[in-house]
Structures are given as structure tokens and as C-alpha cells.
C-alpha positions as CSV (number, residue, x, y, z in Angstrom):
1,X,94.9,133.0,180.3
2,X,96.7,130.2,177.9
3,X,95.2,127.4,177.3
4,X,98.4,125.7,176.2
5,X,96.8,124.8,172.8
6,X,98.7,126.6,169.5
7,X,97.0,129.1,167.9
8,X,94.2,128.0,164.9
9,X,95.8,128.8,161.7
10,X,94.0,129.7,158.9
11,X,93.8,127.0,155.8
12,X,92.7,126.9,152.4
13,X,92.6,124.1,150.4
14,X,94.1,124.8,147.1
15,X,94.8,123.2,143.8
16,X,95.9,123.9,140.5
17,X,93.8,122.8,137.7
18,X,92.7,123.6,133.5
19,X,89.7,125.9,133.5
20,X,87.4,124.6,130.8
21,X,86.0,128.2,128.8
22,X,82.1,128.3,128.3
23,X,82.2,126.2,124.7
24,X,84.2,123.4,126.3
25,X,81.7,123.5,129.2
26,X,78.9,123.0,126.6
27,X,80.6,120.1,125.0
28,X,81.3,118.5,128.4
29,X,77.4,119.2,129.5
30,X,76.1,117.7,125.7
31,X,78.6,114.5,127.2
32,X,77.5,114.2,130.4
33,X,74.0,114.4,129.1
34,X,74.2,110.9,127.4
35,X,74.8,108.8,130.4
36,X,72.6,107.2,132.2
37,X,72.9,108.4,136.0
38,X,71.4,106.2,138.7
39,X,69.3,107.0,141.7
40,X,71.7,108.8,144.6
41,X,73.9,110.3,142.0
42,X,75.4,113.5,143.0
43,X,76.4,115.2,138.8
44,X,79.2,118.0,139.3
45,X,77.4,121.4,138.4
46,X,79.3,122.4,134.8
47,X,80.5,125.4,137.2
48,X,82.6,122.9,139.1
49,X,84.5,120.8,136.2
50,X,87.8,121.4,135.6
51,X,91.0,118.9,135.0
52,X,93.1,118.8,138.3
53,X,97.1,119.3,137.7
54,X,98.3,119.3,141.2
55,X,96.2,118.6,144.2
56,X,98.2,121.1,146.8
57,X,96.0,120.0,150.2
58,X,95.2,122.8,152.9
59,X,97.9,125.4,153.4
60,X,98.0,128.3,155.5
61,X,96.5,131.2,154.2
62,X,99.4,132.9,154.2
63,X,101.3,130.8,152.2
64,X,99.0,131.4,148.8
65,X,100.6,133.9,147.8
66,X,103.8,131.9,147.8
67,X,101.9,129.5,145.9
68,X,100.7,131.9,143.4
69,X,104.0,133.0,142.5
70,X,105.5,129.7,142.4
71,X,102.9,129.0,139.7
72,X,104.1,131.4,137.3
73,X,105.8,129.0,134.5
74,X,106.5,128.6,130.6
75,X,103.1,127.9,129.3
76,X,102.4,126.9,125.7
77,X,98.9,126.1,124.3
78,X,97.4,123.0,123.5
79,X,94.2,121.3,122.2
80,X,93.0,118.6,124.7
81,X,90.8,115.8,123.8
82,X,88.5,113.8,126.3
83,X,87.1,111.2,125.1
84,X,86.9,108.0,127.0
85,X,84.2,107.9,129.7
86,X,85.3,105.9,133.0
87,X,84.0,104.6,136.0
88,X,86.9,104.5,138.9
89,X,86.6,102.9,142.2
90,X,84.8,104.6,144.7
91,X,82.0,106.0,142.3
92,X,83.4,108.6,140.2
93,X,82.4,108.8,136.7
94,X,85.0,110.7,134.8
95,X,86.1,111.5,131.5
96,X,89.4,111.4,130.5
97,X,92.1,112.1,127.7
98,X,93.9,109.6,125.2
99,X,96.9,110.8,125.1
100,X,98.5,113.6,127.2
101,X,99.7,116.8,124.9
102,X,103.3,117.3,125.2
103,X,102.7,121.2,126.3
104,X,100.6,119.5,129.1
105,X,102.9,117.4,130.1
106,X,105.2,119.7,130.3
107,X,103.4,122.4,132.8
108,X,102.3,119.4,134.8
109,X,106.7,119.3,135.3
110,X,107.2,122.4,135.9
111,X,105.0,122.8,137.9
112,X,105.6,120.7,140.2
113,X,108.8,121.6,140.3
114,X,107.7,124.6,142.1
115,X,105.6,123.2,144.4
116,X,108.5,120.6,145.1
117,X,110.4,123.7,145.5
118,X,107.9,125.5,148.5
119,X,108.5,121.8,149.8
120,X,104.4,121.4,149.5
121,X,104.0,117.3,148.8
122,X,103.0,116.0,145.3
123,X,100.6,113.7,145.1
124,X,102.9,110.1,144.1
125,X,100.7,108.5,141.7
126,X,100.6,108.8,137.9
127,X,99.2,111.5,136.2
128,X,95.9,110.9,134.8
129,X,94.1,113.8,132.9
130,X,90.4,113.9,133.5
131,X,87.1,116.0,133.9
132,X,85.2,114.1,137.1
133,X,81.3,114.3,136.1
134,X,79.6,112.8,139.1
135,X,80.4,110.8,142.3
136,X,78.2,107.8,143.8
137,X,77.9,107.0,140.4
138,X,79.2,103.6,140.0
139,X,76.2,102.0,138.3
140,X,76.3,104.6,135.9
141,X,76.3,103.7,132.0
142,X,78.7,105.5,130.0
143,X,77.9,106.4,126.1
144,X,78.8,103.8,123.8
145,X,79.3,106.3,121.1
146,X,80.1,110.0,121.9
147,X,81.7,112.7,120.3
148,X,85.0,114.0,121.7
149,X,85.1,116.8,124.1
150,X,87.7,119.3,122.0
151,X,89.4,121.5,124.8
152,X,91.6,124.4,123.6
153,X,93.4,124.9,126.7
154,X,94.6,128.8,126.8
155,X,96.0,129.0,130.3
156,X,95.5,127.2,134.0
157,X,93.9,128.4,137.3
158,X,95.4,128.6,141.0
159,X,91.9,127.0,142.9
160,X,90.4,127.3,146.2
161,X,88.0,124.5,147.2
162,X,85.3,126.6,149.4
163,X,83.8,123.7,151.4
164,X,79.9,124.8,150.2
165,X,78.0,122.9,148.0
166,X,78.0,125.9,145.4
167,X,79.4,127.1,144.5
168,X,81.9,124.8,145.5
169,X,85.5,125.6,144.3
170,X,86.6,129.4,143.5
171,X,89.5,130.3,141.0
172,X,91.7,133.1,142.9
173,X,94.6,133.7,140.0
174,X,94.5,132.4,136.1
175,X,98.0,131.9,134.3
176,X,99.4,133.1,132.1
């Protein structure tokens, strides 16, 4: 019998992002350290961090692979440096960069370029690089003084948020 409703499709919600290595995980666990985090906090596990390119939204499964191929673009390595500790609205703490590396800006362009090209929406607003450290955080006190977070950025990660708690995103391809 029909019910009349469409079929459920299956969805993941993916995003493309820099995947810190283990010494830039230690650097941003030695930052996030130094704060001073206030009752009802909820930190980002070091697992978790990573600096978002392109926030892609739930797709149908079957359309990741599309996704995956579109990713494949010029890539050229780059040092990035976080240094400057923020609180945004709605509670995040983050960390984010000076200045954007050329090379960075570039993938961020070409990549969405691709993902304009699979018609999948960008996200309109500017570009920010950053490392998000802990939401419900806005009484949190940033370092005054803190050493920079040195990131020597080798490649980028295709990402599948999982919906659990932990671990909570899973990479599924790493470029180049």
C-alpha cells in the first residue's frame, strides 16, 4: 500500500575542512589549556578540531562520491598561524588566523568552484579561518599572552559529521 509520502532518502552531512596532524593538535591542546572555561562549557575533544573550508549541509548519500571527486584540486602547501583567541556570538570560543595564506586562499576558490559546479550552495559570508575550541563558552577568558599555534598544513579532508557525541565528525577521503 502507498502512503503517498516520498521515499526517505539517505543524508550525510558533509563538509570539507584542514585536518590538524597530532603536533598541531598538541599545540592547539597546550592553547586551549590556558583559558579559563566557565561552568556549562562543553570544550571540543582535540579529535574534533579542524578549520572548516566549506560547510556542504546534508546531501544524499549518493551524491558523496560526486563530492569527493569534485574535491580533487591544485593543492600547494602552506604554514598556518592561529593566534588570536575569540569569543563569537552565540558562545563559541575559537581561535583564529592573522592573515589567510595565499595557497589557502586559493583552495578555499577552487574549491568552491566545484561545489558551485554540483550546484551544492556556498555558505555567503566571508571567509574566516579558525579552530572552534568550545561552545556555551561566552564567559570564557582568553590568554593574554599565548604562543602561536604553527600549522603546517599538508593536504585537506572530505568530513562527515556523525551526529554522536564521539566521536563526533569522521574524515571519509584526505586530499591530495
Amino acid at each position: 500500500m502507498n502512503s503517498g509520502k516520498p521515499p526517505v532518502v539517505p543524508t550525510q552531512r558533509l563538509f570539507l575542512a584542514l585536518w590538524p596532524d597530532e603536533a598541531t593538535r598538541g599545540q592547539l591542546a597546550a592553547h586551549a589549556n590556558q583559558w579559563i572555561w566557565p561552568p556549562g562549557c562543553i570544550r571540543y575533544a582535540p579529535a574534533d578540531w579542524h578549520a572548516t573550508l566549506h560547510f556542504i549541509g546534508d546531501v544524499a548519500t549518493e551524491k558523496a562520491a560526486a563530492i569527493a571527486a569534485c574535491a580533487v584540486v591544485p593543492f600547494q602547501p602552506f604554514e598556518l598561524v592561529l593566534d588570536q583567541p575569540r569569543l563569537w556570538d552565540h558562545g563559541l570560543a575559537v581561535l583564529c588566523a592573522p592573515v589567510v595564506p595565499m595557497s589557502l586562499r586559493l583552495l578555499h576558490d577552487r574549491l568552491g568552484h566545484a561545489l558551485d559546479g554540483l550546484a551544492q550552495a556556498l555558505d555567503p559570508r566571508p571567509y574566516v579561518v579558525h579552530v572552534t575550541l568550545a561552545r556555551h563558552a561566552a564567559a570564557a577568558i582568553a590568554p593574554a599572552v599565548l604562543a602561536p599555534v604553527r600549522w603546517p598544513v599538508r593536504g585537506f579532508s572530505l568530513v562527515v559529521s556523525t551526529g554522536l557525541q564521539a566521536p563526533r565528525y569522521r574524515v571519509i577521503r584526505q586530499y591530495p
